[in-house]
C-alpha positions as CSV (number, residue, x, y, z in Angstrom):
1,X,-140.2,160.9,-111.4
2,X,-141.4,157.5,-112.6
3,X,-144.0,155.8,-110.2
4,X,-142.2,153.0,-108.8
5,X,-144.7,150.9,-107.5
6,X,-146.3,150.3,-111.4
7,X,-142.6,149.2,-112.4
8,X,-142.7,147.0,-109.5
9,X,-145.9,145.5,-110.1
10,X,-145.2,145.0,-114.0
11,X,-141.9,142.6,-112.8
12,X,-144.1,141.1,-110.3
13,X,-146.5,140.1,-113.2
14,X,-143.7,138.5,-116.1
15,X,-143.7,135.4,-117.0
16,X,-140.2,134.8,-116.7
17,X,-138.3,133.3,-114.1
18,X,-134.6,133.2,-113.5
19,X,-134.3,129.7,-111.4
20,X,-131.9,127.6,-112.8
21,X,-128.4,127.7,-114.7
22,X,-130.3,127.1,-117.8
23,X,-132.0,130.3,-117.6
24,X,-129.1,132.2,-116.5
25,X,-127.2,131.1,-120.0
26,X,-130.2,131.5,-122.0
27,X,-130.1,135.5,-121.1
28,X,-126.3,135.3,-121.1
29,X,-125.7,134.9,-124.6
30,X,-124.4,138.2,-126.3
31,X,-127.3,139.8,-128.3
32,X,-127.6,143.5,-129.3
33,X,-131.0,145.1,-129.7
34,X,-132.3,142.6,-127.1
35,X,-136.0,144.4,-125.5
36,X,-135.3,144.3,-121.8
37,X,-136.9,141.3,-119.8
38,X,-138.2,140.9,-116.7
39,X,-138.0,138.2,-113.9
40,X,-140.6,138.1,-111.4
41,X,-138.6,135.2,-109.6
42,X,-135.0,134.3,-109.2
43,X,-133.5,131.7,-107.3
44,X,-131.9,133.0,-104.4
45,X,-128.4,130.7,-104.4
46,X,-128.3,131.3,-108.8
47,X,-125.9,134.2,-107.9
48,X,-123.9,132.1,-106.2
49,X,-124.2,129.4,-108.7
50,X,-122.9,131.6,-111.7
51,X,-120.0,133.0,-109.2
52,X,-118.7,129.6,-108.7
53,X,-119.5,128.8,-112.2
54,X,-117.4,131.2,-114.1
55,X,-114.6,131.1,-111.0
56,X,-114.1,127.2,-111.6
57,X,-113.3,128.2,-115.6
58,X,-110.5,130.4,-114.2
59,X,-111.8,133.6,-115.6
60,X,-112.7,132.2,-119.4
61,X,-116.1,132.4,-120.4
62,X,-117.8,129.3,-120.6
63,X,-120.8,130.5,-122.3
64,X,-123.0,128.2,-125.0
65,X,-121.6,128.6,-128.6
66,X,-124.1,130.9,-131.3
């Protein structure tokens, strides 16, 4: 079994955050071989945010063109 307090404190410690709608799209974008990222802060109401976000496009994708 892994230790779970190092993988905690490695999140704790990114760089990344995940506050704003921006940030969201930026890791939203389709990629494939992507290294996995970590947040060590996220906005609380984001979730929300993104729910209300996609529901208002009536279930298309309004994700940024690549």
């Amino acid at each position: 079994m892994r230790n779970s307090s190092s993988g905690v404190a490695k999140v704790k410690a990114a760089p990344n955050t995940l506050n704003t709608m921006d940030d969201f799209e930026k890791v939203a974008v389709p990629s494939e071989n992507h290294p996995v990222e970590y947040f060590s802060s996220a906005d609380p109401k984001l979730f929300m945010q993104v729910i209300d976000k996609f529901k208002m496009s009536h279930g298309k994708m309004d994700m940024p063109k690549t």
